[in-house]
DRENSEMAR-395360 format. One line per field, with one value per atom (N, C-alpha, C, O): residue in three letters; atom name; x negated, y negated, z negated. Coordinates in steps of 0.02 Angstrom, whole numbers, plus 32768, in hexadecimal, padded with zeros to 4 digits. Example, Ala and Ser with C-alpha at 12.3 -4.5 7.8 and 13.67 -1.06 7.14 Angstrom:
<rs>
residuo <- [ALA_ALA_ALA_ALA_SER_SER_SER_SER]
atomo <- [N_CA_C_O_N_CA_C_O]
px <- [7D6C_7D99_7D6C_7D38_7D7E_7D54_7D7B_7D62]
py <- [811C_80E1_80A5_80A6_8070_8035_7FFE_7FC7]
pz <- [7E7A_7E7A_7E7A_7E59_7E9E_7E9B_7E76_7E6E]
</rs>
This chain:
<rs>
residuo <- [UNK_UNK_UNK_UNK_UNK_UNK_UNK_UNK_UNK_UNK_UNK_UNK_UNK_UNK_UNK_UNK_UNK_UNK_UNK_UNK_UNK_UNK_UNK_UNK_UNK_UNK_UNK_UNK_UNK_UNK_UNK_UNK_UNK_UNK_UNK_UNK_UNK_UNK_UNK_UNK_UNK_UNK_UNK_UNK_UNK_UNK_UNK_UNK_UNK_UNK_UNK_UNK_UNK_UNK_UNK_UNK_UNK_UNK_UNK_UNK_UNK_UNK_UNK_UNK_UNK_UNK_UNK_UNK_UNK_UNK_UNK_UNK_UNK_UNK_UNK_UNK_UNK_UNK_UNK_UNK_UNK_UNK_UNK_UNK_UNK_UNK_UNK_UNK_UNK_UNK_UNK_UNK_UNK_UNK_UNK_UNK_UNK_UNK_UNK_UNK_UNK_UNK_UNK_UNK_UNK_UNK_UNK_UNK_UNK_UNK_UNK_UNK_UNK_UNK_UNK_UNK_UNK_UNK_UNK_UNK_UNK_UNK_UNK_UNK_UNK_UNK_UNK_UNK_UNK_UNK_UNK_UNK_UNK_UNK_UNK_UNK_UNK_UNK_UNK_UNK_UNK_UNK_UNK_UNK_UNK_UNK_UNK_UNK_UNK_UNK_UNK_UNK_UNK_UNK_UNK_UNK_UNK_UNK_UNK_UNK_UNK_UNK_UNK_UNK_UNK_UNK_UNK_UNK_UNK_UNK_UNK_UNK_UNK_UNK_UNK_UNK_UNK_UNK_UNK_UNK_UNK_UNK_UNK_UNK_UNK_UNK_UNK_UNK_UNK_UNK_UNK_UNK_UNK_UNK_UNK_UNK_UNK_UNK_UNK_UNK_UNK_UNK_UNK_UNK_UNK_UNK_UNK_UNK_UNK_UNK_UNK_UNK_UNK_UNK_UNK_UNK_UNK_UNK_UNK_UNK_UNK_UNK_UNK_UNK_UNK_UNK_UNK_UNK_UNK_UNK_UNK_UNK_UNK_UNK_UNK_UNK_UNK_UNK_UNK_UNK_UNK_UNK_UNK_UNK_UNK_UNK_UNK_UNK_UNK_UNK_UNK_UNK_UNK_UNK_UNK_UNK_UNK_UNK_UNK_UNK_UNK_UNK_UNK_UNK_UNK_UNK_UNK_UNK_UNK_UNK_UNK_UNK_UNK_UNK_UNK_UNK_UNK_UNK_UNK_UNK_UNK_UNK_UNK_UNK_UNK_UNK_UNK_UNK_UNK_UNK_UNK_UNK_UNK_UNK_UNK_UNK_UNK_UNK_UNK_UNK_UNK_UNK_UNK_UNK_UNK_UNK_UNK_UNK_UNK_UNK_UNK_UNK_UNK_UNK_UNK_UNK_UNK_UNK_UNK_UNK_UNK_UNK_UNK_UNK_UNK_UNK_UNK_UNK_UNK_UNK_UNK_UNK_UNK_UNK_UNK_UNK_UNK_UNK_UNK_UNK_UNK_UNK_UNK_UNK_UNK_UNK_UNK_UNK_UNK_UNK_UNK_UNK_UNK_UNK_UNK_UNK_UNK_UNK_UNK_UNK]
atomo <- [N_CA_C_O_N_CA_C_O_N_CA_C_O_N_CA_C_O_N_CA_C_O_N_CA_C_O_N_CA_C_O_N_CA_C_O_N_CA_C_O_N_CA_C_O_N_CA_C_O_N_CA_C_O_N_CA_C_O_N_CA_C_O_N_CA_C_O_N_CA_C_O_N_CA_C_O_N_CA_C_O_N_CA_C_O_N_CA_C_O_N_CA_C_O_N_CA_C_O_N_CA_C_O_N_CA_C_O_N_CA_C_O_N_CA_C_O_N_CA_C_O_N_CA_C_O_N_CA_C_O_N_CA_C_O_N_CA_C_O_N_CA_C_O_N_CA_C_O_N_CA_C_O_N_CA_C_O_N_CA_C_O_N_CA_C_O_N_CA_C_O_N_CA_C_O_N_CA_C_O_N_CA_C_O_N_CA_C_O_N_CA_C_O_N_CA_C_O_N_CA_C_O_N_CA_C_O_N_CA_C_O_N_CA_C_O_N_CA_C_O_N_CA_C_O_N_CA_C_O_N_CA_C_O_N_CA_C_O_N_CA_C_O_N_CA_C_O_N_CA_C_O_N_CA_C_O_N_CA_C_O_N_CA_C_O_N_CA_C_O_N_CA_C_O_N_CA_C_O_N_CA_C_O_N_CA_C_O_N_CA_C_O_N_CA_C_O_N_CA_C_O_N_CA_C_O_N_CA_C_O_N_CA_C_O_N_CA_C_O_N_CA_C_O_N_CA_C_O_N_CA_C_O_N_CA_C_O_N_CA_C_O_N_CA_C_O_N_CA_C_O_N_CA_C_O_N_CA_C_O_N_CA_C_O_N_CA_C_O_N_CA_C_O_N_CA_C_O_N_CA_C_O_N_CA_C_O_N_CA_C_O_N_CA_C_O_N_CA_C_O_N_CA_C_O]
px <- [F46E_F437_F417_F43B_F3CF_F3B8_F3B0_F3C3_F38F_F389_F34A_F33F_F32B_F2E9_F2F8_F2E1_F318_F32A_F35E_F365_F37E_F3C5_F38E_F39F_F35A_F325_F2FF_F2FC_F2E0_F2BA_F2FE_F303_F31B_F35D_F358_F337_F37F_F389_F34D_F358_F2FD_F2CF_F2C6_F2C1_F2C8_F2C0_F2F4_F2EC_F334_F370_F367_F37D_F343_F34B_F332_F342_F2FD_F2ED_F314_F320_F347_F36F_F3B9_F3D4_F3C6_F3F9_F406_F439_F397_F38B_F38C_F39D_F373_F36E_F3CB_F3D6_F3F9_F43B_F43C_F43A_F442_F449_F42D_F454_F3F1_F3D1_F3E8_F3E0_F412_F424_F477_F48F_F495_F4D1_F4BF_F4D5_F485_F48F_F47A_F4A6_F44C_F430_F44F_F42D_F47B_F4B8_F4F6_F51A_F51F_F53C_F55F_F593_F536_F546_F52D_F54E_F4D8_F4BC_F4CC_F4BA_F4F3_F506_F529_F52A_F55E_F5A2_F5A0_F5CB_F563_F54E_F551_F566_F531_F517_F554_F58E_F54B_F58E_F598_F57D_F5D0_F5FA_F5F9_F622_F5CA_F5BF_F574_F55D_F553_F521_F52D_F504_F55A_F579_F5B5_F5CD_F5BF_F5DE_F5A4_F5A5_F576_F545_F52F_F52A_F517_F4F3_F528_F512_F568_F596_F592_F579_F5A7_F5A1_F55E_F554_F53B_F4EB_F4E1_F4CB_F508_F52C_F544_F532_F584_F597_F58A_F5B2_F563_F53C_F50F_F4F6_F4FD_F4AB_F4E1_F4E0_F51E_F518_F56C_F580_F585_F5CE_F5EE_F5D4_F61D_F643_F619_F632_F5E6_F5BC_F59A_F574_F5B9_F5A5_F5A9_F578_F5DD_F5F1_F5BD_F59F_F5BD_F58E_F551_F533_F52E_F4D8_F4EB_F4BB_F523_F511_F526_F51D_F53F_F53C_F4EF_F4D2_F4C4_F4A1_F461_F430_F46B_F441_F452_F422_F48D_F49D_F485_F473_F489_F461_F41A_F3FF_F3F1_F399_F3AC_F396_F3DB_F3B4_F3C7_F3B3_F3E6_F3FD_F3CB_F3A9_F3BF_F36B_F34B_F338_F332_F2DC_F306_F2EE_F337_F34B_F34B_F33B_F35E_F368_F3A6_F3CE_F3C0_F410_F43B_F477_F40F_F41D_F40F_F416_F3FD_F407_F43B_F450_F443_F486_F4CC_F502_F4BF_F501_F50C_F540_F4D5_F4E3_F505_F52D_F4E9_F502_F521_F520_F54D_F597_F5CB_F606_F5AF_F5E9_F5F4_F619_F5B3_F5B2_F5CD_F5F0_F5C5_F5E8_F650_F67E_F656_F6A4_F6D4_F70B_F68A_F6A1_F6C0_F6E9_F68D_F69F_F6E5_F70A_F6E3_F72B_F75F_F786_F75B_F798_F7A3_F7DD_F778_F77A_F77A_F79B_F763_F751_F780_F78A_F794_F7E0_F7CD_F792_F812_F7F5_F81E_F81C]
py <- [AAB2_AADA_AAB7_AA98_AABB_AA8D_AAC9_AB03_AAA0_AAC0_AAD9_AAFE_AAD3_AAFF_AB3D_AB72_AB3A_AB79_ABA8_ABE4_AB82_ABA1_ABD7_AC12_ABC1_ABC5_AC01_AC35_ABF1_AC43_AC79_AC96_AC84_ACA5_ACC8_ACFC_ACAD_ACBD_ACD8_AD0E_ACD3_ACF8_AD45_AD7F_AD32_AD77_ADA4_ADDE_AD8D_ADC0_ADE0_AE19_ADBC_ADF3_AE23_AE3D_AE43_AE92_AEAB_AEDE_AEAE_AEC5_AED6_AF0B_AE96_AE9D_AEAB_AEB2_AEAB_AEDB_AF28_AF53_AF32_AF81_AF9D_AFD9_AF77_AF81_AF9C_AFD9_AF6A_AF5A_AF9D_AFB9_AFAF_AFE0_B029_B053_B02A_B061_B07E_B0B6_B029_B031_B054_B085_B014_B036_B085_B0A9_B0A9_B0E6_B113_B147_B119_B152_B13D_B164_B110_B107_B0EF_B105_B0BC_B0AC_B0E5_B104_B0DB_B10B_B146_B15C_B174_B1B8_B1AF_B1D6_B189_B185_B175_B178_B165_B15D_B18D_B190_B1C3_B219_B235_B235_B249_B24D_B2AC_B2D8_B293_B2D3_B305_B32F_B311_B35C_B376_B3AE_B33D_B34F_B371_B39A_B362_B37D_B3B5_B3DF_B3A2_B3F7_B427_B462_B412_B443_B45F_B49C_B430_B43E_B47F_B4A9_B473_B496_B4CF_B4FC_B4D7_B527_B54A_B587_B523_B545_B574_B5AC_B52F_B55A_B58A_B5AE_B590_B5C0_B5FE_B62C_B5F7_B644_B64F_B687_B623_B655_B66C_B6A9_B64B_B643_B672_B69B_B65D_B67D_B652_B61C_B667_B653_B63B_B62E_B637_B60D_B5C2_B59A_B5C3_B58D_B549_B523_B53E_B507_B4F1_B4BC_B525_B527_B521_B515_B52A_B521_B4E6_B4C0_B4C9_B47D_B438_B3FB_B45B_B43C_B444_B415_B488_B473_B455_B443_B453_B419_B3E7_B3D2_B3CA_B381_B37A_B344_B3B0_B3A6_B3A9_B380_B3CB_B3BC_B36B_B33A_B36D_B31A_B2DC_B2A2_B2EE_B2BD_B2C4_B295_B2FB_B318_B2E9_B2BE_B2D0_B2B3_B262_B235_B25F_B21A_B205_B1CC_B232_B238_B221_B24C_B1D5_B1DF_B1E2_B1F0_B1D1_B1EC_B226_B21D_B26A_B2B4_B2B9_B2F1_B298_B2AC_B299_B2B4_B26B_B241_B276_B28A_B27C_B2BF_B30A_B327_B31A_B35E_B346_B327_B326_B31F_B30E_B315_B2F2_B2FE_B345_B353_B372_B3AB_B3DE_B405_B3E8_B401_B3EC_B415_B39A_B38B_B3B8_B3D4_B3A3_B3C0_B415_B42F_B435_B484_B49A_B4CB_B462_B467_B46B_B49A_B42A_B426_B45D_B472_B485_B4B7_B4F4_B51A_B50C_B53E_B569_B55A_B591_B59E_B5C5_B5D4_B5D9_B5D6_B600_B618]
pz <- [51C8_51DF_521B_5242_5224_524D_528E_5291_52BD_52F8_52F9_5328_52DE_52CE_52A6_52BA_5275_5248_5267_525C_528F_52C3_52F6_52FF_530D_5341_532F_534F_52EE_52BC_52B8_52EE_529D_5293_52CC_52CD_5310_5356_535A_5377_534C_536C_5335_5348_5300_52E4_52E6_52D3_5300_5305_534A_5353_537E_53B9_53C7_53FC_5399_53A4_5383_53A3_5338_5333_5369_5378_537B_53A3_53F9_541B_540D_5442_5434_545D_53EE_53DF_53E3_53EC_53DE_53DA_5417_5420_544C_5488_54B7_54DC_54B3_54BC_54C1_54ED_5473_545F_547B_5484_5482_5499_54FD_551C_5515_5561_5555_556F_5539_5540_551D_5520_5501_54D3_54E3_54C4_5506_5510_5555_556B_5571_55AC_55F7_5620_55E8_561B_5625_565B_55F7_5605_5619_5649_561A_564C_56A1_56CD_56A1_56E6_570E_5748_56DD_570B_573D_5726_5778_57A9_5769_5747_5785_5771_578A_577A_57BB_57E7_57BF_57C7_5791_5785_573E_5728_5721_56E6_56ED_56C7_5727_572B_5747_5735_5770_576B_5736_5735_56EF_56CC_5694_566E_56A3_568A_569E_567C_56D6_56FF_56F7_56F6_56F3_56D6_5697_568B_566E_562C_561A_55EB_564F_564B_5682_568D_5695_56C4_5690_568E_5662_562F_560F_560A_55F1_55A6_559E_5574_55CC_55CE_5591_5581_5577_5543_5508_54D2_5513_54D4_54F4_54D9_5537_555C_552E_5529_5514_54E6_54AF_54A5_5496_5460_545F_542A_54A3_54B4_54D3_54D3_54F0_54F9_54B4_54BA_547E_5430_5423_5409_5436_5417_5434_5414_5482_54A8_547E_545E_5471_5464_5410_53F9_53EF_53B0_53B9_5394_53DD_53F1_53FE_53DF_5434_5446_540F_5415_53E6_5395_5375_535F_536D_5334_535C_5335_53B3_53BF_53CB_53ED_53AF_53CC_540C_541C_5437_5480_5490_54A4_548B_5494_54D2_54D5_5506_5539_5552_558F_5546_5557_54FE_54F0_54E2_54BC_54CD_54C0_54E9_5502_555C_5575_556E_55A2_559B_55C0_5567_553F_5526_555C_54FC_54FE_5521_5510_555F_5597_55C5_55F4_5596_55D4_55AF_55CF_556B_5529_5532_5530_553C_553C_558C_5593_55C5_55F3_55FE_5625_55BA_55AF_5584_5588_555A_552F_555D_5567_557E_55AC_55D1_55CA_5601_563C_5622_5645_55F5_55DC_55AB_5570_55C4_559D_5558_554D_551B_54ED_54DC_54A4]
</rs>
C-alpha cells in the first residue's frame, strides 16, 4: 500500500473516528465530571416533588434525553437515577 492511499484512508476515517471520539467525551466522560453535590442536589429535588417515584422521573429524564440524542443530560440522569437506587430505600 502506498503512502498516498495510506494518506486518503487516514483522511476519510477521521470524521468517523472524531464522531466516536465525540460521543465517547459527551456520554461518557463529561458526565463524570459533574461534582457530586450537584447530583445530589438534583436528587433531593427529586425527591421533594416526586417522593418515592423520585427514581422513576429521573429514568424518565434519562429516556427524554436518549429520545433527542442528548448524551450528556443522559449520562447525567443516570447518575442521578443510580444515585436514588443506592440511597433510597426499598
Amino acid at each position: 500500500m502506498s503512502w498516498v492511499t495510506l494518506g486518503i484512508l487516514t483522511i476519510t476515517a477521521f470524521p468517523i473516528w472524531g464522531a466516536l471520539a465525540l460521543e465517547v467525551w459527551f456520554g461518557m466522560i463529561r458526565p463524570r465530571l459533574i461534582d457530586q453535590a450537584e447530583i445530589d442536589a438534583l436528587a433531593a429535588d427529586l425527591v421533594r416533588r416526586h417522593g418515592s417515584r423520585a427514581e422513576e422521573m429521573a429514568f424518565i429524564e434519562e429516556d427524554r434525553a436518549w429520545r433527542y440524542s442528548d448524551s450528556f443530560e443522559r449520562g447525567k440522569w443516570k447518575r442521578v437515577r443510580l444515585h436514588l437506587l443506592q440511597t433510597m430505600p426499598r
